[in-house]
NUNU-324611 format. One record per residue (C-alpha): z, y, x. Coordinates in Angstrom, 1 decimal, decimal comma. Each point is the difference from the previous one (the first is absolute). Layout:
// NUNU-324611
+--------+--------+--------+
:      z :      y :      x :
+--------+--------+--------+
:      Z :      Y :      X :
...
+--------+--------+--------+
//
This chain:
// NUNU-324611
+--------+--------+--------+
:      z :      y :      x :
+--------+--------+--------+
:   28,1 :   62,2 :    1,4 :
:    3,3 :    0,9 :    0,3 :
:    0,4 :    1,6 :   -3,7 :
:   -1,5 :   -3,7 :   -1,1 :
:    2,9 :   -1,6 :    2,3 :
:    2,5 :    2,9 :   -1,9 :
:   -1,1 :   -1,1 :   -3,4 :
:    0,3 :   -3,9 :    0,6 :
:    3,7 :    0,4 :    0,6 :
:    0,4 :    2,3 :   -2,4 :
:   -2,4 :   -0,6 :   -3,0 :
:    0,0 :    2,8 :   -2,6 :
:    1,7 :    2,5 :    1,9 :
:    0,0 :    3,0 :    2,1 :
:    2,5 :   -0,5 :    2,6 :
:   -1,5 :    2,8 :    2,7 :
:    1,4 :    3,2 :   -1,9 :
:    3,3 :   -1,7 :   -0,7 :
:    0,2 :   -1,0 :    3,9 :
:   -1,1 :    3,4 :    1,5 :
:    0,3 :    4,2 :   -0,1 :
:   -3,9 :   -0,3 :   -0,1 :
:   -2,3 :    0,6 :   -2,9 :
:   -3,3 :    0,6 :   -0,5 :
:   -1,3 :    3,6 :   -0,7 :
:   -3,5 :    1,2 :   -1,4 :
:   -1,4 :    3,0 :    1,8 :
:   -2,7 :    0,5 :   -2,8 :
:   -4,1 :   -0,5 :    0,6 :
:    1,1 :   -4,0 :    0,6 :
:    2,4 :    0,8 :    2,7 :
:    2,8 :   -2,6 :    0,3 :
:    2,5 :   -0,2 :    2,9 :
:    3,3 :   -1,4 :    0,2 :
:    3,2 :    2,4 :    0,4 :
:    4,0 :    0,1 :    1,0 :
:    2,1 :    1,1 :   -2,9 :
:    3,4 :    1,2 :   -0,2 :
:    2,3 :   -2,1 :   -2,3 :
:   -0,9 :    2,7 :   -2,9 :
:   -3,3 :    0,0 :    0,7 :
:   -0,3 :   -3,6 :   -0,4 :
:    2,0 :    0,4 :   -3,5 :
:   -2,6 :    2,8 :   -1,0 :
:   -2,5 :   -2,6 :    1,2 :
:    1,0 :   -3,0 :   -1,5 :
:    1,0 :    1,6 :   -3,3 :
:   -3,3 :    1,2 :   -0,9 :
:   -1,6 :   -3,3 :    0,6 :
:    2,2 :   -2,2 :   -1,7 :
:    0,1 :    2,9 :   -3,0 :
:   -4,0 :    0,0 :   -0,1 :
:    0,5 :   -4,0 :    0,3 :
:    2,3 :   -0,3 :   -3,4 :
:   -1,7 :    3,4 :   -1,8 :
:   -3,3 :   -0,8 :   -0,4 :
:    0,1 :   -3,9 :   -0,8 :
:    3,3 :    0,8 :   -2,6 :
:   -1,9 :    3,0 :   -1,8 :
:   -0,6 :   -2,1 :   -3,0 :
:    4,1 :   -0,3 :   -0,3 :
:    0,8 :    3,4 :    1,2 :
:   -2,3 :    1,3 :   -2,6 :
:    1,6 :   -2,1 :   -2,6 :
:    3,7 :    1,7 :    0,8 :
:   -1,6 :    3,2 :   -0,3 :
:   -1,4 :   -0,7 :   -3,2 :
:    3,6 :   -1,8 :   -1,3 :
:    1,8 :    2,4 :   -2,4 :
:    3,2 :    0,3 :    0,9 :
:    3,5 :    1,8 :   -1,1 :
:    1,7 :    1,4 :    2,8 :
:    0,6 :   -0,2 :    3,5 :
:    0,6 :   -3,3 :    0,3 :
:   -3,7 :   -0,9 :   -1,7 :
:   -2,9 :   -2,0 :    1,6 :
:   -1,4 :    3,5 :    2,1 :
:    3,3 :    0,0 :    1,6 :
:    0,4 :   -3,7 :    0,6 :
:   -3,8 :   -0,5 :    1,2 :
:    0,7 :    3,2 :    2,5 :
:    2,6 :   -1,3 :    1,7 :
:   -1,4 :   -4,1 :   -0,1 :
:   -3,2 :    1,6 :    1,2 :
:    2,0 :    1,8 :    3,1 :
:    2,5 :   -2,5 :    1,0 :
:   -3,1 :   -2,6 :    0,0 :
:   -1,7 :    2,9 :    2,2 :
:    3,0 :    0,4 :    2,2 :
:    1,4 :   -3,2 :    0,6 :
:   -3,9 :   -1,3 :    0,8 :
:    0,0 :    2,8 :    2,5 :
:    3,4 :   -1,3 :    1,4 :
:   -1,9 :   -3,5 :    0,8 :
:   -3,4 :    1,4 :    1,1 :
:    2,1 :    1,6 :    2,7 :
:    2,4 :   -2,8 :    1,0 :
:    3,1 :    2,0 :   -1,3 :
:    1,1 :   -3,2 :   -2,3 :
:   -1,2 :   -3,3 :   -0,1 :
:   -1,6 :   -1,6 :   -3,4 :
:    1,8 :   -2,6 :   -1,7 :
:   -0,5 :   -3,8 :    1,1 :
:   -2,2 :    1,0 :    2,9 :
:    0,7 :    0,5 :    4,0 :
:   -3,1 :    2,0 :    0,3 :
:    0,0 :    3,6 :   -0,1 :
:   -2,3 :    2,2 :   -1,3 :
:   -2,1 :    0,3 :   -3,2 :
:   -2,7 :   -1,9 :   -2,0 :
:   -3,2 :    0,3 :    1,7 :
:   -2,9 :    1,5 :   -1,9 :
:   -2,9 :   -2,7 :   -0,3 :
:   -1,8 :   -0,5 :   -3,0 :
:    1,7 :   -3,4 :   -0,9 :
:    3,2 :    1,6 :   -0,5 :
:   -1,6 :    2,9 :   -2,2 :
:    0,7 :   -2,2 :   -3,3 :
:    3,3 :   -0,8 :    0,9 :
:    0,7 :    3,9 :    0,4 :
:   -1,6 :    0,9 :   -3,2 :
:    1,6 :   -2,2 :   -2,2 :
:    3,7 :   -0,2 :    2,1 :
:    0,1 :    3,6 :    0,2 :
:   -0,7 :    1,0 :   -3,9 :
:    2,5 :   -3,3 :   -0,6 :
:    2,6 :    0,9 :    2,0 :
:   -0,1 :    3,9 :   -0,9 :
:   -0,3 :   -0,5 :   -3,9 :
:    2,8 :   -2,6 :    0,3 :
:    2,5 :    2,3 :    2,1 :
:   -1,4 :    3,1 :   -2,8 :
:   -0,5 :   -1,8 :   -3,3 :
:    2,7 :   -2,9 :    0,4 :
:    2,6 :    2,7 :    0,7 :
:   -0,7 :    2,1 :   -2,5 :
:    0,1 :   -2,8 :   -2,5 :
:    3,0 :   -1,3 :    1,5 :
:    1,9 :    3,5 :   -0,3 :
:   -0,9 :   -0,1 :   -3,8 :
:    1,1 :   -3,2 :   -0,7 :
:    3,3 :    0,6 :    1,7 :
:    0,1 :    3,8 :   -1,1 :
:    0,7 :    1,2 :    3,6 :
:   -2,6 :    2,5 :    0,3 :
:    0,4 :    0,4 :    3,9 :
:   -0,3 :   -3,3 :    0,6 :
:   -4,0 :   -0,4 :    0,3 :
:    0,3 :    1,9 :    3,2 :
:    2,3 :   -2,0 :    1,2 :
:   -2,0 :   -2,8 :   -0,9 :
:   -3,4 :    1,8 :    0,9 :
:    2,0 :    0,3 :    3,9 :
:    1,0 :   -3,6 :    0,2 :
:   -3,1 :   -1,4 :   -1,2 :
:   -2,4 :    2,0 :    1,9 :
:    2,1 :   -0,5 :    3,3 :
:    0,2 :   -3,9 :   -0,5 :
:   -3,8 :   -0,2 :   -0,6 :
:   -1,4 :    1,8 :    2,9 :
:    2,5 :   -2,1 :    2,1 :
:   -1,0 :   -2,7 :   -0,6 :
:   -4,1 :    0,9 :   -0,3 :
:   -0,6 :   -0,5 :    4,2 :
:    1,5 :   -3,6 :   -0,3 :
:   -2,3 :   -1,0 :   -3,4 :
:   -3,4 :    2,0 :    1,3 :
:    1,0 :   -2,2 :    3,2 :
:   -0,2 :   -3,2 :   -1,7 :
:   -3,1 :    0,7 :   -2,2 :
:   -1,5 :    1,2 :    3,0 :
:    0,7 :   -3,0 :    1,6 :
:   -1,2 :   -2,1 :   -2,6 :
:   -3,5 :    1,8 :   -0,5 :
:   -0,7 :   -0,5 :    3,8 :
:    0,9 :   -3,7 :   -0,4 :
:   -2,8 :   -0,9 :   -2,1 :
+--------+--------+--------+
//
Protein backbone atom coordinates (compact mmCIF):
# COMPACT_ATOMS: atom_id res chain seq x y z
CA UNK A 1 0.00 0.00 0.00
CA UNK A 2 2.33 2.40 0.71
CA UNK A 3 4.57 1.86 -2.67
CA UNK A 4 0.92 2.43 -4.47
CA UNK A 5 0.66 5.79 -2.23
CA UNK A 6 4.65 6.45 -3.41
CA UNK A 7 3.77 5.94 -7.00
CA UNK A 8 0.54 8.31 -6.99
CA UNK A 9 2.62 11.21 -6.00
CA UNK A 10 5.19 10.37 -8.05
CA UNK A 11 4.00 8.60 -11.22
CA UNK A 12 6.84 7.16 -13.41
CA UNK A 13 9.51 7.34 -11.01
CA UNK A 14 11.63 5.80 -8.39
CA UNK A 15 12.03 8.20 -5.78
CA UNK A 16 13.14 5.55 -2.75
CA UNK A 17 16.89 5.07 -4.05
CA UNK A 18 17.23 8.69 -4.67
CA UNK A 19 15.81 9.48 -0.99
CA UNK A 20 17.86 6.80 0.93
CA UNK A 21 21.54 4.91 1.54
CA UNK A 22 19.31 1.70 1.04
CA UNK A 23 19.19 -0.64 -1.89
CA UNK A 24 18.07 -3.77 -2.59
CA UNK A 25 20.54 -6.77 -2.83
CA UNK A 26 20.02 -10.37 -4.29
CA UNK A 27 21.56 -13.06 -2.22
CA UNK A 28 21.13 -15.70 -5.07
CA UNK A 29 18.47 -18.94 -4.93
CA UNK A 30 15.61 -15.98 -4.83
CA UNK A 31 17.02 -14.31 -1.84
CA UNK A 32 16.16 -10.52 -1.79
CA UNK A 33 16.73 -8.27 1.28
CA UNK A 34 17.28 -4.71 1.57
CA UNK A 35 20.82 -3.23 2.55
CA UNK A 36 22.74 0.16 3.94
CA UNK A 37 25.28 1.36 1.38
CA UNK A 38 28.07 3.70 1.66
CA UNK A 39 27.90 6.73 -0.74
CA UNK A 40 30.19 4.50 -3.26
CA UNK A 41 28.37 1.69 -2.82
CA UNK A 42 25.33 3.31 -3.79
CA UNK A 43 27.23 4.74 -7.02
CA UNK A 44 28.45 1.13 -7.79
CA UNK A 45 24.79 0.24 -7.21
CA UNK A 46 23.01 2.72 -9.07
CA UNK A 47 25.45 2.69 -12.03
CA UNK A 48 24.94 -0.80 -12.94
CA UNK A 49 21.29 -0.39 -13.02
CA UNK A 50 20.83 2.54 -14.89
CA UNK A 51 23.88 1.09 -17.32
CA UNK A 52 21.89 -2.28 -17.74
CA UNK A 53 18.70 0.20 -18.07
CA UNK A 54 20.21 2.26 -21.27
CA UNK A 55 22.50 -0.95 -22.65
CA UNK A 56 20.25 -3.33 -23.43
CA UNK A 57 17.16 -1.27 -24.83
CA UNK A 58 19.97 1.10 -26.98
CA UNK A 59 21.88 -2.09 -28.40
CA UNK A 60 20.28 -1.51 -31.79
CA UNK A 61 22.20 2.18 -31.76
CA UNK A 62 25.26 1.06 -29.96
CA UNK A 63 25.67 -1.54 -32.59
CA UNK A 64 25.20 0.84 -35.33
CA UNK A 65 28.33 3.13 -33.89
CA UNK A 66 30.24 0.12 -33.84
CA UNK A 67 29.48 -0.76 -37.26
CA UNK A 68 30.10 3.20 -38.53
CA UNK A 69 33.43 3.53 -40.35
CA UNK A 70 35.20 6.15 -39.15
CA UNK A 71 38.72 8.19 -39.63
CA UNK A 72 40.25 8.96 -36.47
CA UNK A 73 39.76 9.59 -33.02
CA UNK A 74 37.20 11.87 -33.19
CA UNK A 75 34.84 9.15 -35.35
CA UNK A 76 31.38 7.69 -34.34
CA UNK A 77 33.24 4.72 -31.80
CA UNK A 78 34.64 7.52 -29.99
CA UNK A 79 31.63 9.78 -29.99
CA UNK A 80 29.09 6.76 -29.16
CA UNK A 81 31.68 5.73 -26.16
CA UNK A 82 31.62 8.68 -24.44
CA UNK A 83 27.46 9.58 -25.28
CA UNK A 84 26.94 6.09 -24.11
CA UNK A 85 28.93 6.85 -20.70
CA UNK A 86 27.91 10.25 -19.89
CA UNK A 87 24.20 8.97 -20.50
CA UNK A 88 25.35 6.04 -18.00
CA UNK A 89 26.82 8.42 -15.52
CA UNK A 90 24.68 11.27 -15.33
CA UNK A 91 21.50 8.66 -15.07
CA UNK A 92 23.44 7.19 -12.19
CA UNK A 93 23.75 10.79 -10.74
CA UNK A 94 19.75 10.99 -10.62
CA UNK A 95 19.01 7.32 -9.66
CA UNK A 96 20.91 8.35 -6.61
CA UNK A 97 19.60 11.92 -5.84
CA UNK A 98 23.10 13.47 -6.50
CA UNK A 99 21.42 16.06 -9.18
CA UNK A 100 18.03 16.73 -9.87
CA UNK A 101 16.49 16.17 -13.68
CA UNK A 102 15.50 19.02 -15.58
CA UNK A 103 11.86 20.57 -15.18
CA UNK A 104 11.00 18.18 -12.28
CA UNK A 105 11.14 18.51 -8.27
CA UNK A 106 11.17 14.81 -7.84
CA UNK A 107 14.18 12.99 -7.45
CA UNK A 108 15.11 9.87 -8.50
CA UNK A 109 14.90 7.86 -11.80
CA UNK A 110 12.29 6.60 -14.33
CA UNK A 111 10.56 3.68 -12.83
CA UNK A 112 10.72 0.44 -14.74
CA UNK A 113 7.01 -0.63 -15.70
CA UNK A 114 6.20 -2.02 -18.86
CA UNK A 115 4.42 1.19 -20.19
CA UNK A 116 7.42 3.08 -20.15
CA UNK A 117 9.48 0.18 -22.02
CA UNK A 118 8.59 1.94 -25.48
CA UNK A 119 9.40 5.22 -24.48
CA UNK A 120 13.03 3.77 -23.44
CA UNK A 121 13.52 1.92 -26.56
CA UNK A 122 12.82 4.41 -28.96
CA UNK A 123 14.16 7.71 -26.54
CA UNK A 124 17.22 5.92 -25.80
CA UNK A 125 18.39 4.76 -29.54
CA UNK A 126 17.03 8.61 -30.42
CA UNK A 127 18.77 10.40 -28.08
CA UNK A 128 22.13 8.30 -28.45
CA UNK A 129 22.23 8.27 -32.37
CA UNK A 130 21.41 11.98 -32.20
CA UNK A 131 24.25 12.92 -29.60
CA UNK A 132 26.70 10.12 -31.98
CA UNK A 133 25.44 10.63 -35.50
CA UNK A 134 24.34 14.36 -35.38
CA UNK A 135 27.76 15.25 -34.10
CA UNK A 136 29.66 13.53 -36.18
CA UNK A 137 27.83 15.04 -39.09
CA UNK A 138 27.99 18.29 -37.55
CA UNK A 139 31.95 18.11 -37.15
CA UNK A 140 32.05 17.33 -41.00
CA UNK A 141 30.09 19.92 -42.15
CA UNK A 142 31.97 22.54 -40.11
CA UNK A 143 35.44 20.60 -40.54
CA UNK A 144 36.07 20.62 -36.72
CA UNK A 145 36.89 17.11 -36.23
CA UNK A 146 36.71 17.27 -32.39
CA UNK A 147 33.59 18.71 -32.28
CA UNK A 148 31.25 15.47 -32.45
CA UNK A 149 32.41 14.81 -28.94
CA UNK A 150 31.65 17.86 -27.84
CA UNK A 151 28.47 17.61 -29.38
CA UNK A 152 28.08 13.78 -28.45
CA UNK A 153 28.66 15.33 -24.44
CA UNK A 154 26.07 18.06 -24.70
CA UNK A 155 23.56 16.16 -26.43
CA UNK A 156 23.69 12.97 -24.41
CA UNK A 157 23.71 15.14 -21.02
CA UNK A 158 20.65 17.27 -22.13
CA UNK A 159 18.64 14.12 -23.11
CA UNK A 160 18.98 12.06 -20.04
CA UNK A 161 18.04 15.31 -18.10
CA UNK A 162 15.43 15.83 -19.24
CA UNK A 163 14.12 11.88 -19.70
CA UNK A 164 12.65 11.57 -15.69
CA UNK A 165 10.43 14.75 -16.46
CA UNK A 166 9.01 13.31 -20.14
CA UNK A 167 8.73 9.36 -18.88
CA UNK A 168 6.82 11.34 -15.97
CA UNK A 169 4.35 12.82 -18.11
CA UNK A 170 3.79 9.79 -20.47
CA UNK A 171 3.51 7.92 -17.41
CA UNK A 172 0.97 10.10 -16.32
CA UNK A 173 -0.93 10.06 -19.32
CA UNK A 174 -1.14 6.15 -19.83
CA UNK A 175 -2.60 5.86 -16.18
CA UNK A 176 -5.14 8.53 -17.08
CA UNK A 177 -6.89 6.60 -19.56
Amino acid sequence: MGRDRRRDRNPGRQTRPANSATRRTWYGLGKLSRAKKSGFGRALHDCSHVFGDISILALPTLFAIMAAPGPGIYDATAAGLLAWTTMVAVGTAIRGGWIRPLATDTLGWVAVTPSLLVLRFVYYNLALSLAVFGGVWLADVLDVAPLSLGVAFVVSVVSILAFPRLAESVYGRLRER
